[in-house]
N, C-alpha and C positions, 0 to 999 in steps of 0.2 A: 108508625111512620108511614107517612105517604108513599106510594111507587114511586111517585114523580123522585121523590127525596133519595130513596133507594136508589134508582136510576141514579141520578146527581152521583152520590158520594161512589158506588161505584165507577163510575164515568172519571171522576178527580183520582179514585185509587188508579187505572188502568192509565191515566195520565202521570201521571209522577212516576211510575215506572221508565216512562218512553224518553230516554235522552235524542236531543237532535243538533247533529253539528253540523256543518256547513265547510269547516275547515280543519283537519289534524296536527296541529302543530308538535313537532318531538322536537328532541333534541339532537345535532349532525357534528359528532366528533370523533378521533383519533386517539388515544393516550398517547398512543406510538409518537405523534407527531404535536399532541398538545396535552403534558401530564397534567391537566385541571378537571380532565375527561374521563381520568382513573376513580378509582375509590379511596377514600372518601372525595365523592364528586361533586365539584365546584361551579354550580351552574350560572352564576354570577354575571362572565362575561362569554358564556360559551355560546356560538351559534345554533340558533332559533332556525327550523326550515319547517316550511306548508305543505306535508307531504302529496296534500289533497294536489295540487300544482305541479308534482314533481312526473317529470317521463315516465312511460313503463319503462322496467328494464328490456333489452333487444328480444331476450331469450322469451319474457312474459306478453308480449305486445299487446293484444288486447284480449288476452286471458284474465289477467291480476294487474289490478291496480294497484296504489300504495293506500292500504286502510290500518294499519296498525304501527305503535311506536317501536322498538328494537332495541336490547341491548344483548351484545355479547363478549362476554368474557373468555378472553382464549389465554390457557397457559401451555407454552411451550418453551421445556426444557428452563422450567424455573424464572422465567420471562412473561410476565402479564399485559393483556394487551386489553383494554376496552375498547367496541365500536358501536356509538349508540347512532341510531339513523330509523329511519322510513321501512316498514318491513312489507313483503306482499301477503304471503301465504297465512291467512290463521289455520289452528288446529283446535281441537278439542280444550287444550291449559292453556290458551289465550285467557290474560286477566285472572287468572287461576294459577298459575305455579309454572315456574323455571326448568327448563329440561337441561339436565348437564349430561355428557358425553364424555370417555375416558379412551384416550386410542391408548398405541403404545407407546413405550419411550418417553414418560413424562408431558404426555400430553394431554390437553382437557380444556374442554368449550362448555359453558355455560351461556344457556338462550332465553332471554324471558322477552314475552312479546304484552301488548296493553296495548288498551283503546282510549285510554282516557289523555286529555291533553298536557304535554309533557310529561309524561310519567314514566318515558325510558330514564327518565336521572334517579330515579328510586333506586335502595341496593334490594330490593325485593318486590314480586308484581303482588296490588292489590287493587279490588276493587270497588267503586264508590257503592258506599252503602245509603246514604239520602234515598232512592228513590225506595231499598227494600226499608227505611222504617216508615219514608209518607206513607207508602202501603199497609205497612202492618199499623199505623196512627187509625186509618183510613176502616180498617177490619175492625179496630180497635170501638171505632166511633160507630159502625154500624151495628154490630154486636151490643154495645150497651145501649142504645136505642130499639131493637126489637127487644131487648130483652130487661128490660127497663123495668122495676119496681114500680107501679102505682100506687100513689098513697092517696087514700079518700082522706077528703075534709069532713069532721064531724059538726 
């Protein structure tokens, strides 16, 4: 295979990994005050907000902006509450796994935060796998190209 072609097909792998959004749309509700927001979650007629659009909060002003979606689950005293919304802060289990919390007296928060669009309505965070198989297709395709069987014609 040519450079040039090596070039290329790596060039298309390191692109298919790279997502680019412009806008983060989640989901912005209550159970408390609208049970379609609880679990199993009905996202049907629930409001839509551009987090990308939304103010910092006072306390974040121009430290953190809103890049990621939010849902939390708080039980207190055998009372469940969802609030899916616009989050600031990522960590480490952003798009990776749910952090749940245990105070005392029957109490408990469960936090999962995600980058992808709408996907605070999920009951669990996951993340898009397309760009890790274009890559490995991509691996796949250069791999059997240098390492390619030739067969002479007799």
């Amino acid at each position: 295979m040519s450079p040039f072609m090596e070039k290329t097909l790596l060039l298309l792998g390191v692109l298919c990994c790279i997502q680019v959004t412009t806008a983060l749309m989640c989901y912005d509700c209550n159970s408390e005050y609208d049970p379609r927001c609880g679990d199993p979650f009905e996202p049907y007629s629930i409001g839509e907000v551009n987090c990308s659009k939304q103010e910092p909060l006072e306390h974040l002003k121009d430290k953190y902006k809103p890049m990621l979606c939010r849902k939390t689950v708080q039980k207190i005293y055998g009372k469940v509450r969802v609030v899916r919304g616009c989050g600031y802060i990522p960590d480490e289990r952003t798009d990776k796994e749910c952090i749940r919390r245990l105070g005392t007296h029957d109490v408990s928060a469960t936090y999962c935060a995600c980058t992808q669009e709408l996907c605070n309505g999920a009951n669990a965070v996951g993340i898009s796998q397309m760009p890790l198989l274009f890559g490995l297709a991509a691996g796949f395709a250069l791999y059997l190209t240098r390492h390619s069987i030739r067969v002479q014609s007799t």
